[in-house]
C-alpha positions in Angstrom: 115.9 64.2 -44.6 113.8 61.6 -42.8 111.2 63.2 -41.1 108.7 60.9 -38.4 107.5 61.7 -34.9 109.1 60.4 -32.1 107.6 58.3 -30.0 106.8 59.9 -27.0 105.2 62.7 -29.0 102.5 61.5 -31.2 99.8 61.5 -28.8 100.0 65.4 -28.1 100.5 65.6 -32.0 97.6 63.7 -32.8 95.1 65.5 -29.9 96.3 68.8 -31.2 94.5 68.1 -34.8 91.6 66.2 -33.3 90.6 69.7 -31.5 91.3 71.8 -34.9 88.5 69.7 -36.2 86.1 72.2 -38.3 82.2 71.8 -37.4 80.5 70.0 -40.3 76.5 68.3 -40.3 78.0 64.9 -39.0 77.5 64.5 -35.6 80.9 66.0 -33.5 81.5 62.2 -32.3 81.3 61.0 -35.5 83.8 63.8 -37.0 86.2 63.5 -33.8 86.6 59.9 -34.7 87.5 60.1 -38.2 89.7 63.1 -37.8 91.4 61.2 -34.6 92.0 58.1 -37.2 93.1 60.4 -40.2 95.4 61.7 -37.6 97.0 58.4 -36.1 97.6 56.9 -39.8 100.5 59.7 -40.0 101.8 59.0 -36.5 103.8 56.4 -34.9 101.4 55.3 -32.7 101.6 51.8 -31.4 99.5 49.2 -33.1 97.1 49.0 -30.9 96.1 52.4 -30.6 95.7 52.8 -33.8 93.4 50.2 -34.3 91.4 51.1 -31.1 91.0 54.4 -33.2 89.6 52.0 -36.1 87.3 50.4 -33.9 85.6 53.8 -32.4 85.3 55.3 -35.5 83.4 51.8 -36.9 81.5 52.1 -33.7 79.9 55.4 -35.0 78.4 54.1 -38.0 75.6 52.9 -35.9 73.5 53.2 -32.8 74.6 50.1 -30.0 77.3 49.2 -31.8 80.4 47.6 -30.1 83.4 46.8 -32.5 86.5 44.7 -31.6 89.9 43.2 -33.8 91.5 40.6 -32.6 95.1 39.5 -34.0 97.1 36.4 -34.7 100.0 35.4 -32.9 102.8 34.3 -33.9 102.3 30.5 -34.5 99.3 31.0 -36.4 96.9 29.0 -33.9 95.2 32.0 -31.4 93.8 35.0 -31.8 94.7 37.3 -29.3 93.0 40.9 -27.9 93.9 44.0 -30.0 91.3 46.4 -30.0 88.0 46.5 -27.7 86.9 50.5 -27.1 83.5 50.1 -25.6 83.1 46.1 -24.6 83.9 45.4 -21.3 87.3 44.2 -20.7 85.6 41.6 -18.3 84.1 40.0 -21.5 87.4 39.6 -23.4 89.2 38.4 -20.5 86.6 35.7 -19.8 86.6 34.4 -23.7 90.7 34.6 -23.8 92.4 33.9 -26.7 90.5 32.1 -29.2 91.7 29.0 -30.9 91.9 29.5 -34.8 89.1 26.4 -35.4 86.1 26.1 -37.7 83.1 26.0 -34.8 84.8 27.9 -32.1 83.0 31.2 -32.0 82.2 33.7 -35.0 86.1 34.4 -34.7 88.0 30.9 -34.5 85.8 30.3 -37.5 86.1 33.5 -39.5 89.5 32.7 -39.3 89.4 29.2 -39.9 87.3 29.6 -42.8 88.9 32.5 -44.0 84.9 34.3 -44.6 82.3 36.1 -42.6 80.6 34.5 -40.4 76.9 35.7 -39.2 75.4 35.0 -36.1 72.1 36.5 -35.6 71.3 35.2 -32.5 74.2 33.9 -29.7 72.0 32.4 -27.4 70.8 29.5 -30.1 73.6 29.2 -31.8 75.9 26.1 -31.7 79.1 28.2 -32.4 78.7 29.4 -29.2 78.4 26.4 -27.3 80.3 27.0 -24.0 80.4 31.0 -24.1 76.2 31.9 -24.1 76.0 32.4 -20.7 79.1 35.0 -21.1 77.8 36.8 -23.9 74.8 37.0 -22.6 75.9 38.3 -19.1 77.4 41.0 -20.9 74.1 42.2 -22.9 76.1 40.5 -26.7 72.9 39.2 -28.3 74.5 39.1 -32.2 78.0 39.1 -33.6 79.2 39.4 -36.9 82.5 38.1 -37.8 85.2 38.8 -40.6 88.3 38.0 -41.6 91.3 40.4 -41.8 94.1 39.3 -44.8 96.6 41.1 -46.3 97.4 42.0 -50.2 98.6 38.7 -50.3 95.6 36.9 -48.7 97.4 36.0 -44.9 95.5 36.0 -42.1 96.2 38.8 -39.9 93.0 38.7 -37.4 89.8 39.4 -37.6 87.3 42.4 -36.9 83.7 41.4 -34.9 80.7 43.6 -34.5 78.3 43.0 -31.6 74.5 44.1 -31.1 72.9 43.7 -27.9 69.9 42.5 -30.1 69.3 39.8 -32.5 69.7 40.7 -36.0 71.3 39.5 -38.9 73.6 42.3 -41.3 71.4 44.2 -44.0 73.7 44.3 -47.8 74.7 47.7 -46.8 75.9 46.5 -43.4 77.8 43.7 -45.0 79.4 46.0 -47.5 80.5 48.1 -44.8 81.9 45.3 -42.3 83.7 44.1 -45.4 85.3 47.8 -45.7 86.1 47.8 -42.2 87.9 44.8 -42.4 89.7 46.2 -45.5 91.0 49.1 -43.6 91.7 47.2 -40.4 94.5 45.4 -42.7 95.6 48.7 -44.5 96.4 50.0 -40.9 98.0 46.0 -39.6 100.0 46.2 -42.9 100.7 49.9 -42.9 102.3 49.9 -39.3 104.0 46.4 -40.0 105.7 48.2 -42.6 106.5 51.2 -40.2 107.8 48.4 -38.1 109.9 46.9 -40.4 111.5 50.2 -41.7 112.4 51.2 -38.6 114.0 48.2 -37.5 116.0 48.1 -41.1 116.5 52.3 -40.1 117.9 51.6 -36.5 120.3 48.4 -37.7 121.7 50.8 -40.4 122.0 53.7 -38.0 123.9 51.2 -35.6 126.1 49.9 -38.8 126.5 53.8 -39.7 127.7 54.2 -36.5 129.8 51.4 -35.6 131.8 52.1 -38.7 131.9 56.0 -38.1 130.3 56.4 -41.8 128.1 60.2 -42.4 125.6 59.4 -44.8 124.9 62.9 -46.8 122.9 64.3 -49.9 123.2 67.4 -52.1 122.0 69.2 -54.8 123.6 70.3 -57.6 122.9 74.2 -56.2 125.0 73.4 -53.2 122.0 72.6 -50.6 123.3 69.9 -49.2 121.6 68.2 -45.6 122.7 65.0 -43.8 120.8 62.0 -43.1 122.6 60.9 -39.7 124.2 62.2 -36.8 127.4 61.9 -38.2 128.5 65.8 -38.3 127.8 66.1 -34.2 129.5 63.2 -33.1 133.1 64.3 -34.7 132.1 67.9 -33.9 131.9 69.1 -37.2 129.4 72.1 -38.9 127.3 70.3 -41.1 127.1 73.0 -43.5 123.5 72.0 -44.5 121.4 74.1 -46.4 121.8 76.4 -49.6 125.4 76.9 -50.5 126.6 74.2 -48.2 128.9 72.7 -50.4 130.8 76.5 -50.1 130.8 76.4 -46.3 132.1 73.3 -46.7 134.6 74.3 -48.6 135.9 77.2 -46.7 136.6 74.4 -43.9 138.8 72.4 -45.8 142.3 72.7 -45.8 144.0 75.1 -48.5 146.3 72.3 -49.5 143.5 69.3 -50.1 140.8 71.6 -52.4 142.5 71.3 -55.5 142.5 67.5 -55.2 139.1 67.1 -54.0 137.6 69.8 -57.1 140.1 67.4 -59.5 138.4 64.2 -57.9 134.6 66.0 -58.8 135.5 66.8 -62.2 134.7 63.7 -63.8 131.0 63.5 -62.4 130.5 67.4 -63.5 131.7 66.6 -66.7 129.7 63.3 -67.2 132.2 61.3 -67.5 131.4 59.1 -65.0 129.2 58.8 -61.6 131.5 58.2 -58.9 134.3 59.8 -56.8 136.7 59.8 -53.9 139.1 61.9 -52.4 140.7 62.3 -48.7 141.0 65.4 -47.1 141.7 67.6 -43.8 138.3 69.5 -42.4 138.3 71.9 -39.8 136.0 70.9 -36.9 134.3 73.8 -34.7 137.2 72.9 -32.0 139.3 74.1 -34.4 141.1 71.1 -34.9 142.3 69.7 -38.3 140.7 66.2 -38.9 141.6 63.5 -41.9 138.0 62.4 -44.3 137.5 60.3 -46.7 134.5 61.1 -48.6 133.1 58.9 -51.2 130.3 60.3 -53.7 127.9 58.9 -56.6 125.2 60.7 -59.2 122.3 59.8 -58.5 120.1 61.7 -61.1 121.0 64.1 -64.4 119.3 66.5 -65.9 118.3 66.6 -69.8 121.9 68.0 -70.2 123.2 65.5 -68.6 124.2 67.8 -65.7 124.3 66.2 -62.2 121.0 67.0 -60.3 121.3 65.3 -57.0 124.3 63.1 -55.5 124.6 61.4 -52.2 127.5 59.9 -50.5 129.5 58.9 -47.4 132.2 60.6 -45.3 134.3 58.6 -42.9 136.4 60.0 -40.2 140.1 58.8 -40.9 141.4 60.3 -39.0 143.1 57.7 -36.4 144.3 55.1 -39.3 146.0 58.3 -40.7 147.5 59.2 -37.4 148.4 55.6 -37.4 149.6 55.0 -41.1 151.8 58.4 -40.4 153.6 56.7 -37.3 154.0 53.9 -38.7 155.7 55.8 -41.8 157.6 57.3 -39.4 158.9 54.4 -37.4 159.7 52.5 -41.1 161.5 55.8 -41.7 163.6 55.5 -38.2 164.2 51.3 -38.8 165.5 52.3 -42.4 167.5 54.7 -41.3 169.1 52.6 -38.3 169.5 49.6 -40.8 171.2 51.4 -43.0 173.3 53.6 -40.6 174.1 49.9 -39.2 174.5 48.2 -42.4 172.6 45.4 -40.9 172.0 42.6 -43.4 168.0 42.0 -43.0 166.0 39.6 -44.5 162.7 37.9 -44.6 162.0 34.1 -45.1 158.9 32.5 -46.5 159.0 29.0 -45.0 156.2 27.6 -47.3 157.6 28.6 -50.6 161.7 28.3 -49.5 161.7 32.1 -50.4 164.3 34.9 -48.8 164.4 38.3 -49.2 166.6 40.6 -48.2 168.3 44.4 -48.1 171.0 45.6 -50.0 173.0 44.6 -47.3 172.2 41.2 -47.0 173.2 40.7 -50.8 176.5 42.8 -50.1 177.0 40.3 -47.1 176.9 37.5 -49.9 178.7 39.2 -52.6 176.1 40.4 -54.7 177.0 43.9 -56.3 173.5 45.4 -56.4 171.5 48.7 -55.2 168.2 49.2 -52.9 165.7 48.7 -55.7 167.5 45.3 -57.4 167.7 44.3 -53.8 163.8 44.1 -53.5 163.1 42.9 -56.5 165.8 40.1 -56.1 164.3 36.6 -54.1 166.8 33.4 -53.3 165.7 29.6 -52.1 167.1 29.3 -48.8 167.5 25.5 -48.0 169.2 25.0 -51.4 172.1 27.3 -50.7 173.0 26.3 -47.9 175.9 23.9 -47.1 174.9 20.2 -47.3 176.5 19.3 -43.5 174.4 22.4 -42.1 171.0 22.3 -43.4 169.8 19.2 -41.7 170.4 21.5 -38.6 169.1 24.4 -39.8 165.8 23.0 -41.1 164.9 22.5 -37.3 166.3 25.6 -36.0 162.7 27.6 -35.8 161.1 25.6 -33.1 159.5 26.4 -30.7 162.0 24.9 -27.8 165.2 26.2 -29.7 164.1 30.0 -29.2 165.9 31.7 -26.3 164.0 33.9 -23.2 163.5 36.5 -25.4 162.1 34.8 -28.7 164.8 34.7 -30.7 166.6 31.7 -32.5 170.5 31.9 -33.2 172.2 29.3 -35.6 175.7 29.2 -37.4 175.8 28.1 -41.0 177.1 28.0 -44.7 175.7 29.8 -47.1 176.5 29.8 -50.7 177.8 33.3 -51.7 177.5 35.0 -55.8 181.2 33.5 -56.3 179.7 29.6 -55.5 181.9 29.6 -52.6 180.4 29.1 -49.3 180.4 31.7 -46.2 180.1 31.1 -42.9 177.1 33.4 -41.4 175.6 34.2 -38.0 171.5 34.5 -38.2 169.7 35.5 -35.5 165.6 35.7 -35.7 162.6 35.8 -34.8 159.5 33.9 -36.3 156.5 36.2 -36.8 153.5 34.2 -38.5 152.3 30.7 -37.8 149.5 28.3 -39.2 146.9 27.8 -37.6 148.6 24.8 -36.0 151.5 26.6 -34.9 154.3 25.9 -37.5 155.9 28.5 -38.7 155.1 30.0 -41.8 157.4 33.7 -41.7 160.6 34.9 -40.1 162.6 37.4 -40.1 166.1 38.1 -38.6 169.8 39.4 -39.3 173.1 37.7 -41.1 176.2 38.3 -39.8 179.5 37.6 -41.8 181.6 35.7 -39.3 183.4 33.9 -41.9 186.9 35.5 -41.2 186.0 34.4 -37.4 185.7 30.7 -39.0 188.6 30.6 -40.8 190.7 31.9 -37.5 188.6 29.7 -35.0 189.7 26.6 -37.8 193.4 27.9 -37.8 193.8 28.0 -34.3 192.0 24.8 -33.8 194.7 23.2 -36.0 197.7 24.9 -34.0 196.2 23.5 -30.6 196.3 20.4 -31.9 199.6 20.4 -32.9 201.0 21.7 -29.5 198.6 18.9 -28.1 201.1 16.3 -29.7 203.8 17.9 -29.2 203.3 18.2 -25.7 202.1 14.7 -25.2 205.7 14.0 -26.7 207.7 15.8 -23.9 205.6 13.9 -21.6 206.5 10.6 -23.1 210.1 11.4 -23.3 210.4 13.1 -20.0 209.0 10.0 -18.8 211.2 7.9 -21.1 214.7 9.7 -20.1 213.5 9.5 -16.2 213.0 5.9 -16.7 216.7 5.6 -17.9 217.8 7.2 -14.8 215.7 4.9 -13.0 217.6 2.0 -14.8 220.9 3.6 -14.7 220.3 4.0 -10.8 219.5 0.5 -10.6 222.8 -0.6 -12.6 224.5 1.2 -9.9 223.0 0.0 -7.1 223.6 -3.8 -8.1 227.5 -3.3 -8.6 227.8 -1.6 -4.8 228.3 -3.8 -2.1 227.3 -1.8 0.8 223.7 -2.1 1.9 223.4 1.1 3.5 224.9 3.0 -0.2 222.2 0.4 -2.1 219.3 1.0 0.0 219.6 4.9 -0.7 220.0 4.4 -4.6 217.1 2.2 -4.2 215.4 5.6 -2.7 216.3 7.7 -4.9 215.2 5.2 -7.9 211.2 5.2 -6.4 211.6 8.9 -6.2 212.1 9.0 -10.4 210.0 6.5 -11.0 207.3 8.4 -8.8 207.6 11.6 -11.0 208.3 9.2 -14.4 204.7 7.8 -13.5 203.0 11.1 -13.3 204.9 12.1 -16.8 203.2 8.9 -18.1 199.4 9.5 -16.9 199.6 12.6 -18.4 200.7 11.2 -21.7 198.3 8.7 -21.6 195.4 11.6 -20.6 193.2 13.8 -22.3 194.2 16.7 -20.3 198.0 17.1 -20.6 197.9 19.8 -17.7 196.5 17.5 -14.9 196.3 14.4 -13.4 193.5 12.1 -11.8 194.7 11.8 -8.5 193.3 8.5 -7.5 194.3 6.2 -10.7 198.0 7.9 -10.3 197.7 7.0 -6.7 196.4 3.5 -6.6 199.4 2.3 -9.9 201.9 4.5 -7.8 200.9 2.7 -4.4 200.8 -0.9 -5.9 204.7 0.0 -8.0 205.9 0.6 -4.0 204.5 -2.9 -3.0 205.6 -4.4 -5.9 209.0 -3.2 -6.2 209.5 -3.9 -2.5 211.9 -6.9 -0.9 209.3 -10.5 -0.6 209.3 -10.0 3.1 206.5 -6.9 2.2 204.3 -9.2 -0.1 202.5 -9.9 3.2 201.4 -6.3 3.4 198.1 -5.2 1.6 196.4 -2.1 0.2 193.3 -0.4 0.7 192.2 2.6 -1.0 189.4 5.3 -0.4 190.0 7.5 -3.2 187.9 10.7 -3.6 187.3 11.4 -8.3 189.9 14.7 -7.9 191.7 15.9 -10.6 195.1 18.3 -9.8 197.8 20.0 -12.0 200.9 18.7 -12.4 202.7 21.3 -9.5 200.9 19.6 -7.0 200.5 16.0 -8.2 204.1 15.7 -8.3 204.9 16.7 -4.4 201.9 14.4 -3.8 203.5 11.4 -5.3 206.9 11.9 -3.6 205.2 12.5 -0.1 203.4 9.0 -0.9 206.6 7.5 -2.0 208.5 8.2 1.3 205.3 7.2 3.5 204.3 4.1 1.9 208.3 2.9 2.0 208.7 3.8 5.5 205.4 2.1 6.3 206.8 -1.1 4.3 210.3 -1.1 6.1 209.4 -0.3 9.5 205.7 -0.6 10.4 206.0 -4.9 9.7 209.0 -6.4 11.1 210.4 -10.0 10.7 207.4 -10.6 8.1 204.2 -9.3 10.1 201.5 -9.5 7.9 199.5 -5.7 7.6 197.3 -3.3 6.0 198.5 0.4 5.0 195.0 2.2 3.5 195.6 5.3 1.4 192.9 8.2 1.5 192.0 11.1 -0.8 189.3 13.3 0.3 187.8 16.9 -0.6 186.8 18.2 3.2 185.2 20.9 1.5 185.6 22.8 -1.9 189.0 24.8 -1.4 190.7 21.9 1.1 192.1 18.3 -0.5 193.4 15.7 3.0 196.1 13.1 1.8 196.4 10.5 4.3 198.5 7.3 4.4 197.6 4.7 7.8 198.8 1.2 8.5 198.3 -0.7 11.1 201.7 -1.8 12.2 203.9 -1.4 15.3 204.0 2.0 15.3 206.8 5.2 15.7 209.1 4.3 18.5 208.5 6.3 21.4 210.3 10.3 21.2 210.4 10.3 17.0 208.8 13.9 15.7 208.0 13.3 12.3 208.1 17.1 12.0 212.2 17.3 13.0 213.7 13.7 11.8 216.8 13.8 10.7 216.2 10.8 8.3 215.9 11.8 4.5 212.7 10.6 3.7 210.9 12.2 6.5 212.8 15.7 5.6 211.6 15.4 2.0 208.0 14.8 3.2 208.6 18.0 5.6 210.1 20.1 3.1 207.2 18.7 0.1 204.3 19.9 2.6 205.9 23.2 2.9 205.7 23.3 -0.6 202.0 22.2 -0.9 201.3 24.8 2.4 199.6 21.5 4.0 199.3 21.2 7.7 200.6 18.1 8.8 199.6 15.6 11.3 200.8 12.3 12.8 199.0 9.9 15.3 200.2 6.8 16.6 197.2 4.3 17.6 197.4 0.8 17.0 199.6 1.9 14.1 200.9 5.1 12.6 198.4 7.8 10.8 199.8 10.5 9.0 197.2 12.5 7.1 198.3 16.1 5.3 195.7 19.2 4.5 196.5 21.4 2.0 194.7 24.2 -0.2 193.6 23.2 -3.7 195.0 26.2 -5.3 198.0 28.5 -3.8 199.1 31.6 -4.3 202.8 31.7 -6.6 204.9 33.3 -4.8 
């Protein structure tokens, strides 16, 4: 397993072997030093402690010396503080960081030049220019300046020794500096490496984690240890030690061992490296949880017997939760499809490709089982009938789907015999491109061709009791207008104008109900009539048909678009009949030019007002329209009876009668 000292405990780890250092003839100082370096190399101490260790054990190799490093940053260009044990820290903050530049300083130009640079005395030296007064205010009289690369010759910083006298480096002294320099980079690139391995450590813990993966290792005895947390975050006995793999094994389920010992085989045999099996292991809760544990070889004895093998384990125990209920609810739509018989399919609308159940096949007359069902595909757009499938082709967008999703369309479909069948789809589209056509839908067929077929029978019979209807209309209007003529064949053979003026009568009265006959004929409906074209033909027949004396008389009309069945249109024309004559014959005498204005209105939705007005002499005074003994006024009594309308008369500057009845009455 990985072993390193966290970071909060190095220090204490580090002091405790400073103070088991043995007594030796170096001076304690000098010993404490080394053993206090020796000691940080194997910690993870910051950088900068360990290289203020460096610096106090260089400072030991000789009397007054002060040693500092200072490191490059990140751009190349400074050099900035990293270790100063005994100079003052008023002294490095005063010079700052130093500009890497051939001139500036033993340091900028150590680094510059990439050699050591020798300065024997500050206070006369033109590298100093700017900083003597500094140095000197500190008691620095010389400073000796080297370079610090790594292996492959980059500049890491550099490492300066100061005397508080002139002098200039003896060879020993510059061999040393030079070794000082050397292991100033051995610990730079030593902890960069640290660094770096526990950054790559940390982002493969957090990638470990994030995909719930144990990382694991074993020996071929069974001593097996883990190199992550894994085991304590799913609560699970890591087993580690000697004979691990056995405790491990006592924790798996009964049912999954023989599996998992079959999956191992071919790595103990040598047959190859790798393996994988899934199985349940008991965690210390006691609960059964689903792994999947994945394995490799990693080294083989002479024999060619495994010696060590490492691995992962992933909890899977959700996705097979998951895959389970999903099994389980494809179980439960199987069942209700087939239960139902429901013809399902599936339709690729990229590649013109269907799919379907047994069912839908059946539906179609295809004689084939389950399995030829899914192996069996069909072109959709080609097999269906030519007068649908411009239709159909449009049918899955997005504005044609209904509140809940769903698109319904009614079309042929050529069945196994090459006939065609009329189907009902309903469906639902459940993939799109990236632009939002559709690319996959799926949905249900239902056989409504016997439906069809009826619907297109029936269709046929209406039509034919359409036409012969519309015949009885045209000969009930046809043998009513032979009445009318007979009538008037009658009337010009009598004599008497009281017996002609009745017939006359009675002929507007047929020739009111013959017109209603003919407006149906003549209508799409054959079971009502527009009121107000029936009305304004019916009113100008009256006028027309009257004696000349009445051509002085003219019609106005404010019609209200109503439409009524034929049990009401009828009294309504034979109460107009009577009230338009009667306006004619006694409303202009001797010739009086008039105006009689006919009205149709809807006073609200259940109420229709009929009203005939003219502005003639008047009723003479004591008539009541309501108990005249004339005909005509009893047939209007009697037809508002029949139409339950309330009737009313006024007499102002002419006569008004207007009638208000319901649209619809009760049979009685």
């Amino acid at each position: 397993m990985r072993t390193s000292t966290a970071p909060g405990d190095w220090a204490a780890a580090v002091e405790a072997i400073v103070r088991r250092a043995p007594s030796s003839a170096a001076p304690p100082s000098d010993l404490r030093a080394q053993v206090r370096l020796l000691a940080l190399l194997t910690s993870s101490a910051p950088l900068n402690v360990l290289l203020d260790g460096l610096a106090t054990y260089v400072e030991t190799w000789a009397e007054g010396l002060h040693c500092t490093v200072l490191l490059v940053d990140s751009a190349e260009r400074l050099l900035l503080p990293g270790a100063a044990p005994s100079v003052p820290e008023s002294y490095m903050q005063a010079i700052g960081p130093v500009p890497i530049i051939d001139g500036y300083g033993c340091c900028g130009t150590a680094a510059a030049r990439r050699e050591m640079v020798v300065v024997e005395d500050i206070e006369h030296s033109p590298l100093w220019d700017g900083f003597v007064p500094i140095a000197l205010g500190h008691g620095l009289r010389a400073c000796w300046s080297v370079p610090i690369l790594d292996d492959a010759r980059a500049l890491l910083g550099t490492l300066a020794l100061y005397y508080r006298e002139r002098r200039s480096p003896s060879p020993q002294e510059t061999e040393l500096i030079r070794f000082a320099s050397s292991l100033a980079a051995f610990v730079i690139q030593k902890h960069r490496d640290a660094e770096r391995l526990r950054s790559s450590e940390a982002r493969l813990d957090a990638a470990i984690w994030g995909t719930e993966i144990g990382l694991w290792e074993s020996t071929n005895a069974g001593d097996c240890r883990w190199l992550n947390k894994w085991c304590e975050r799913f609560d699970v006995d890591p087993c580690i030690g000697s004979s691990g793999l056995d405790r491990w094994l006592e924790r798996m389920h009964p049912d999954d061992i023989e599996a998992y010992m079959a999956a191992d085989l071919g790595c103990l045999e040598g047959r190859t490296d790798h393996y994988a099996a899934e199985y349940r292991i008991r965690n210390q809760s006691g609960e059964w949880r689903w792994i999947h544990e994945r394995g490799r070889v990693t080294s083989r004895g002479d024999d060619g017997a495994p010696l060590m093998s490492a691995g992962v384990c992933i909890d899977i125990h959700t996705q097979k939760k998951t895959v389970a209920a999903l099994r389980e609810a494809e179980d439960r739509y199987e069942l209700a499809i087939n239960a139902a018989r429901l013809p399902v399919w599936e339709y690729d609308i990229e590649r013109d490709i269907v799919t379907g159940n047994v069912h839908w096949h059946r539906t179609l007359g295809y004689d084939i089982d389950d399995q030829q069902a899914r192996e069996r595909s069909e072109t959709w757009l080609s097999g269906i009938h030519p007068e649908d499938r411009a239709a159909h082709e449009h049918i899955y967008a997005s504005e044609a789907a209904d509140a809940t999703g769903f698109y319904q369309s009614e079309f042929r479909l050529r069945a196994a015999n090459g006939d065609y069948r009329w189907l009902l789809d309903r469906a639902r589209v459940v993939e799109r491109a990236a632009d939002g056509a559709p690319r996959r839908v799926v949905g249900i067929s239902l056989d409504i061709n016997d439906r069809r077929q009826m619907e297109t029978a029936l269709r046929a019979s209406l039509y034919e009791k359409e036409v012969l209807l519309q015949e009885i209309h045209h000969r009930v209007k046809n043998n009513l207008q032979i009445i009318s003529s007979l009538v008037g064949m009658q009337m010009r053979r009598l004599q008497d104008t009281s017996s002609r003026a009745t017939l006359e009568q009675c002929q507007h009265r047929v020739q009111a109900i013959a017109l209603i006959h003919e407006k149906l004929y003549q209508s799409s409906s054959l079971v009502s009539v527009p009121l107000p074209a029936y009305v304004r033909s019916l009113a100008q027949d009256i006028v027309r048909a009257a004696s000349n004396s009445a051509t002085s008389v003219s019609l106005e009309f404010t019609l209200a678009d109503i439409t009524v069945p034929i049990d009401t249109a009828i009294p309504c024309g034979l109460i107009l009949n009577e009230l338009i004559t009667n306006a004619l014959k006694h409303a202009f005498p001797d010739g009086q030019q008039g105006r009689i204005r006919i009205s149709i209105a809807q006073p609200d939705a259940d109420h229709l007002q009929l009203a005939v007005i003219d502005n003639g002499v008047g009723l003479p005074a004591g008539i009541d329209v309501r108990h005249c003994r004339t005909m005509g006024l009893q047939l209007v009594n009697t037809l508002a009876g029949q139409l339950a309308a309330q009737l009313e008369v006024k007499v102002d500057s002419g006569t008004a009668v207007q009638l208000t009845f319901p649209l619809e009455r009760k049979a009685v």
